[in-house]
PyMOL commands that place a pseudoatom at each C-alpha (Angstrom):
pseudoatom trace, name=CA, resn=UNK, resi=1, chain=A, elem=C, hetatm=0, pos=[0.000, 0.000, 0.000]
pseudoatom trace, name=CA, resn=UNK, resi=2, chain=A, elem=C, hetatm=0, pos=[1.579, 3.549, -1.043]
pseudoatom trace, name=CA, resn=UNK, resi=3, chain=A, elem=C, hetatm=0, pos=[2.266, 5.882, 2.315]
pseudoatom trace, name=CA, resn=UNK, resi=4, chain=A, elem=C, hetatm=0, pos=[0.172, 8.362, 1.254]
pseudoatom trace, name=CA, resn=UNK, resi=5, chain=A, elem=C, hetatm=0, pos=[-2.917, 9.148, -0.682]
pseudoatom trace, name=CA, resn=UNK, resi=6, chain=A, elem=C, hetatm=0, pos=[-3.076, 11.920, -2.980]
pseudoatom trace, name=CA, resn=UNK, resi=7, chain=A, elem=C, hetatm=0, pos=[-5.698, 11.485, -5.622]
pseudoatom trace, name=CA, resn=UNK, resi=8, chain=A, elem=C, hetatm=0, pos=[-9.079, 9.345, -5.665]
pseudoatom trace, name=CA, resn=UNK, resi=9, chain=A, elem=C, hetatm=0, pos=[-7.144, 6.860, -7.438]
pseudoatom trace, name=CA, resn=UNK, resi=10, chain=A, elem=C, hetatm=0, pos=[-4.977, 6.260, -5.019]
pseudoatom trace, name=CA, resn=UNK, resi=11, chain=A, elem=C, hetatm=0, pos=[-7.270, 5.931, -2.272]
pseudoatom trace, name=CA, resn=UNK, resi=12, chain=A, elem=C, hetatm=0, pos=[-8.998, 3.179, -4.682]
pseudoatom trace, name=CA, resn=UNK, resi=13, chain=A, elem=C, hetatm=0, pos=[-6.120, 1.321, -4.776]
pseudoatom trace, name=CA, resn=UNK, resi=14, chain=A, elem=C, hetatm=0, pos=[-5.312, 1.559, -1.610]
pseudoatom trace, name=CA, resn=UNK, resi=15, chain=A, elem=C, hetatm=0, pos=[-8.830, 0.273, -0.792]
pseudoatom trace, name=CA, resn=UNK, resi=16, chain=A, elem=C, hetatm=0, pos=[-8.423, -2.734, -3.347]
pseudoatom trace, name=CA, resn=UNK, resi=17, chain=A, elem=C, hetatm=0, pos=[-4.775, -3.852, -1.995]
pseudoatom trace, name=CA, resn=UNK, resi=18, chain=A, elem=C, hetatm=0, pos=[-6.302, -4.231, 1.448]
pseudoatom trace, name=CA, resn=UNK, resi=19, chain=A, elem=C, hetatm=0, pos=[-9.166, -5.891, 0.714]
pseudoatom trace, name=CA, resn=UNK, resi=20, chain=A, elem=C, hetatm=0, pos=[-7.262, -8.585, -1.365]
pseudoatom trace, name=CA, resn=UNK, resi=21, chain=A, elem=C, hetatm=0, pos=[-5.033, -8.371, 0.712]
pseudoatom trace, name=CA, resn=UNK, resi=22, chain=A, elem=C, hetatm=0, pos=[-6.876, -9.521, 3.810]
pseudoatom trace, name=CA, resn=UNK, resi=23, chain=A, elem=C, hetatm=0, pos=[-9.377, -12.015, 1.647]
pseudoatom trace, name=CA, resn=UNK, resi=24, chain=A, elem=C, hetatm=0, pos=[-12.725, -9.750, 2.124]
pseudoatom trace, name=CA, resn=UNK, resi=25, chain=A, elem=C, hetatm=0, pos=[-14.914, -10.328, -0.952]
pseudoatom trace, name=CA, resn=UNK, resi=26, chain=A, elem=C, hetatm=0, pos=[-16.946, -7.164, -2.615]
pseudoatom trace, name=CA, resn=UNK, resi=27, chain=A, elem=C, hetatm=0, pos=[-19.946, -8.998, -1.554]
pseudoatom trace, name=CA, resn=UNK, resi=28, chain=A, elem=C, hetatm=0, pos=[-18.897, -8.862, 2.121]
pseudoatom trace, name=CA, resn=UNK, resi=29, chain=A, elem=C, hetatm=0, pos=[-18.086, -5.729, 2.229]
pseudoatom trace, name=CA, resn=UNK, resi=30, chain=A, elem=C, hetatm=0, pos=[-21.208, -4.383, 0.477]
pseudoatom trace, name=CA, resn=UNK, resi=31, chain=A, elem=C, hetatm=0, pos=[-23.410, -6.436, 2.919]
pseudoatom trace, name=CA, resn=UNK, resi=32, chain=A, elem=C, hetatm=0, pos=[-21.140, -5.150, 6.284]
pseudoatom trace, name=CA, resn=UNK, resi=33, chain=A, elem=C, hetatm=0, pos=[-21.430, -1.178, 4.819]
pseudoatom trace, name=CA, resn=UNK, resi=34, chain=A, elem=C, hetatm=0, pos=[-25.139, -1.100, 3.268]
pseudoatom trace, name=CA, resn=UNK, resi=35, chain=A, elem=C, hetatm=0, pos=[-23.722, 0.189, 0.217]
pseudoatom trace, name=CA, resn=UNK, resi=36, chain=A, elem=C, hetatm=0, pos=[-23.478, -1.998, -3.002]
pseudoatom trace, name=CA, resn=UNK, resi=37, chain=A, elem=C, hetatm=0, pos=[-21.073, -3.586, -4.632]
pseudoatom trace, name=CA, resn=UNK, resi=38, chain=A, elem=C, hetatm=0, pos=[-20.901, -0.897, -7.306]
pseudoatom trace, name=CA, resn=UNK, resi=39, chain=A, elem=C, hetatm=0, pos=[-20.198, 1.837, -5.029]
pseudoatom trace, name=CA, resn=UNK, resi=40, chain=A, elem=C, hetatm=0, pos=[-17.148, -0.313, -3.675]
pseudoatom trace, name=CA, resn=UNK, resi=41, chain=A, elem=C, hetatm=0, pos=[-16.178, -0.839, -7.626]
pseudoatom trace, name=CA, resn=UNK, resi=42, chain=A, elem=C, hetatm=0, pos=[-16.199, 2.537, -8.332]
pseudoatom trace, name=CA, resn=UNK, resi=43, chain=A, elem=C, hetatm=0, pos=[-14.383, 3.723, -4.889]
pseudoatom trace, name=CA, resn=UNK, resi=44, chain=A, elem=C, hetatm=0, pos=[-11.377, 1.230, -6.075]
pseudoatom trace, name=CA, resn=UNK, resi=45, chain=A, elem=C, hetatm=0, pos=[-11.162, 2.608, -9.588]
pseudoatom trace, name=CA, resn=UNK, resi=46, chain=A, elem=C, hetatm=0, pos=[-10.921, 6.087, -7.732]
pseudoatom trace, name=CA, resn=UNK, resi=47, chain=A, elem=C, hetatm=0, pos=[-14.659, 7.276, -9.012]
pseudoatom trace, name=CA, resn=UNK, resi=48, chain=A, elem=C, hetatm=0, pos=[-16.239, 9.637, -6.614]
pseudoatom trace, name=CA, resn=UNK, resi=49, chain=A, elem=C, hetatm=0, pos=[-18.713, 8.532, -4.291]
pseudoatom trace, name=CA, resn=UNK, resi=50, chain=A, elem=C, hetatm=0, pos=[-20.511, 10.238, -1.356]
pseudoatom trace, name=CA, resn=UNK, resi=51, chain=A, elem=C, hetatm=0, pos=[-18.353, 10.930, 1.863]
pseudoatom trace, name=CA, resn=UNK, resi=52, chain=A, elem=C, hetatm=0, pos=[-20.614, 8.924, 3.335]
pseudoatom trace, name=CA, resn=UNK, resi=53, chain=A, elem=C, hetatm=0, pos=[-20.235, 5.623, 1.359]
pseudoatom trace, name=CA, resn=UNK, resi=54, chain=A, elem=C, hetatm=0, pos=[-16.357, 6.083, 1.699]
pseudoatom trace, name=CA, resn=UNK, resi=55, chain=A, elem=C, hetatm=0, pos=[-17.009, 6.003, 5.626]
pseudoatom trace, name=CA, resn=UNK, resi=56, chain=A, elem=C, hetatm=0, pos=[-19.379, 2.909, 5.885]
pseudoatom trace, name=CA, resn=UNK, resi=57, chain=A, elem=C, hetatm=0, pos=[-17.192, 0.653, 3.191]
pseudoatom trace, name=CA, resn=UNK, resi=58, chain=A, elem=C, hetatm=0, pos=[-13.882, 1.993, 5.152]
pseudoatom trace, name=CA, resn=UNK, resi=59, chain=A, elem=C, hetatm=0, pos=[-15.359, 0.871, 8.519]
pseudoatom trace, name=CA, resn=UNK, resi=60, chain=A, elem=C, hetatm=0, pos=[-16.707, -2.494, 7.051]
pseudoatom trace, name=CA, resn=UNK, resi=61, chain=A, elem=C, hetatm=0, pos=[-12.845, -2.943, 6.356]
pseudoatom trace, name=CA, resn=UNK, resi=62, chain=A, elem=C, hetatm=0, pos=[-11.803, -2.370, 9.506]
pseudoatom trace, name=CA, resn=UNK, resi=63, chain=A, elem=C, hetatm=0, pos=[-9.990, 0.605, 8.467]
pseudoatom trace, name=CA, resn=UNK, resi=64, chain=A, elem=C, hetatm=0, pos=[-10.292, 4.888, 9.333]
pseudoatom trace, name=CA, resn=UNK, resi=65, chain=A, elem=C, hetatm=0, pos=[-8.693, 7.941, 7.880]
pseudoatom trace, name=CA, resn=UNK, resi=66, chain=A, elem=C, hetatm=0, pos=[-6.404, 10.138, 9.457]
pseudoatom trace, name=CA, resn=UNK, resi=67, chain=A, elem=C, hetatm=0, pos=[-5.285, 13.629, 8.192]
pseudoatom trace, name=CA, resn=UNK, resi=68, chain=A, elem=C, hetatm=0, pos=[-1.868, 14.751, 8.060]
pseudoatom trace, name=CA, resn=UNK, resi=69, chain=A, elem=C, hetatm=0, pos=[-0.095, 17.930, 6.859]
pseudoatom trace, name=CA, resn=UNK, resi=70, chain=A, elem=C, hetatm=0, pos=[0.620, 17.079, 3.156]
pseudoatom trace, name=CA, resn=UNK, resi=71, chain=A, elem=C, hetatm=0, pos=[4.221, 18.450, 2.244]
pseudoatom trace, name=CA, resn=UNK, resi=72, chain=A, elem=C, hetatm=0, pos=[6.116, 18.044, -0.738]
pseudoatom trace, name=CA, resn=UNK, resi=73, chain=A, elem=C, hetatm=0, pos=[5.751, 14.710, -2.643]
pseudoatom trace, name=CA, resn=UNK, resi=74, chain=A, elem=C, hetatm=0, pos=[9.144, 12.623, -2.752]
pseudoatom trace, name=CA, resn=UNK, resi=75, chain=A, elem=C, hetatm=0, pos=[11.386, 12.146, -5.165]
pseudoatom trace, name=CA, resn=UNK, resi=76, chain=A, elem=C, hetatm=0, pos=[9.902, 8.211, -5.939]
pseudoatom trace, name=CA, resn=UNK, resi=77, chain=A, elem=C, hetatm=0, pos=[6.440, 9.956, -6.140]
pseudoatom trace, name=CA, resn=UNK, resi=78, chain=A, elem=C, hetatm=0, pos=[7.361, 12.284, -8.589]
pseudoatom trace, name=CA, resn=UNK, resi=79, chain=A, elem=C, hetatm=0, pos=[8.897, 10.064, -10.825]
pseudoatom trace, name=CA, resn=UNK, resi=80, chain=A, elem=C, hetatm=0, pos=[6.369, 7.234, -10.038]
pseudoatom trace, name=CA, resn=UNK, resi=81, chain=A, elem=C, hetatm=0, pos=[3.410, 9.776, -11.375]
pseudoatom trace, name=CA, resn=UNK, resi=82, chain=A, elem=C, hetatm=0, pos=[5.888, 11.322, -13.893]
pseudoatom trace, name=CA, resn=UNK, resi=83, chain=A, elem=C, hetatm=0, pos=[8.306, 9.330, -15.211]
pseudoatom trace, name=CA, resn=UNK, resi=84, chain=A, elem=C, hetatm=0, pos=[5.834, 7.211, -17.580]
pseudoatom trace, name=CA, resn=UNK, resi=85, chain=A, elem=C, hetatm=0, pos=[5.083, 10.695, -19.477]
pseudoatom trace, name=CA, resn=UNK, resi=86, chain=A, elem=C, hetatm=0, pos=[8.935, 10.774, -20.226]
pseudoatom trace, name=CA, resn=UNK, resi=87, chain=A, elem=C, hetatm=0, pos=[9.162, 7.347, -21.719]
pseudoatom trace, name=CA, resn=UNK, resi=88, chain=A, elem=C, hetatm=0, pos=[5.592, 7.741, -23.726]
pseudoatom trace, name=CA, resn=UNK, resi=89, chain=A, elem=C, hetatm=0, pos=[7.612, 10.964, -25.492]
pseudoatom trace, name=CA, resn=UNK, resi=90, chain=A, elem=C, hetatm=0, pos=[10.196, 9.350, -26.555]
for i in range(1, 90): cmd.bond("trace and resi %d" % i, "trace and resi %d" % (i + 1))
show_as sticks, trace
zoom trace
């Protein structure tokens, strides 16, 4: 899982990792949050969905969010998100 969350994409994957991660099946999760399995797809593909949904899927994991002062992204981050438009352009 990446150490920090940035974009709605990561979050998603994020999400995904841990729930594969710990063997917890879309429909589980859907029927622990009351939200569907849709909203759970879309969450892991980094779609929006409702505060809300984010909160009742998150605590269905077993998981919580916690806020930090975001700084400057890292070195590895910036070539992580930038590096592939370098090599597409050449």
């Amino acid at each position: 899982m990446k150490d920090k969350i940035r974009l709605p994409a990561d979050l998603g994957l994020a999400v995904r990792e841990h729930r594969k991660a710990h063997r917890l099946s879309t429909v589980q999760i859907a029927q622990q949050s009351g939200r569907s399995r849709d909203v759970l797809h879309r969450l892991e593909r980094g779609d929006d969905v409702t505060v809300g949904s984010l909160f009742d899927i998150l605590r269905a994991m077993g998981l919580c969010l916690r806020l930090e002062r975001a700084g400057m992204p890292t070195l590895q981050e910036m070539q992580s998100r930038f590096g592939q438009d370098d090599e597409d352009a050449a």
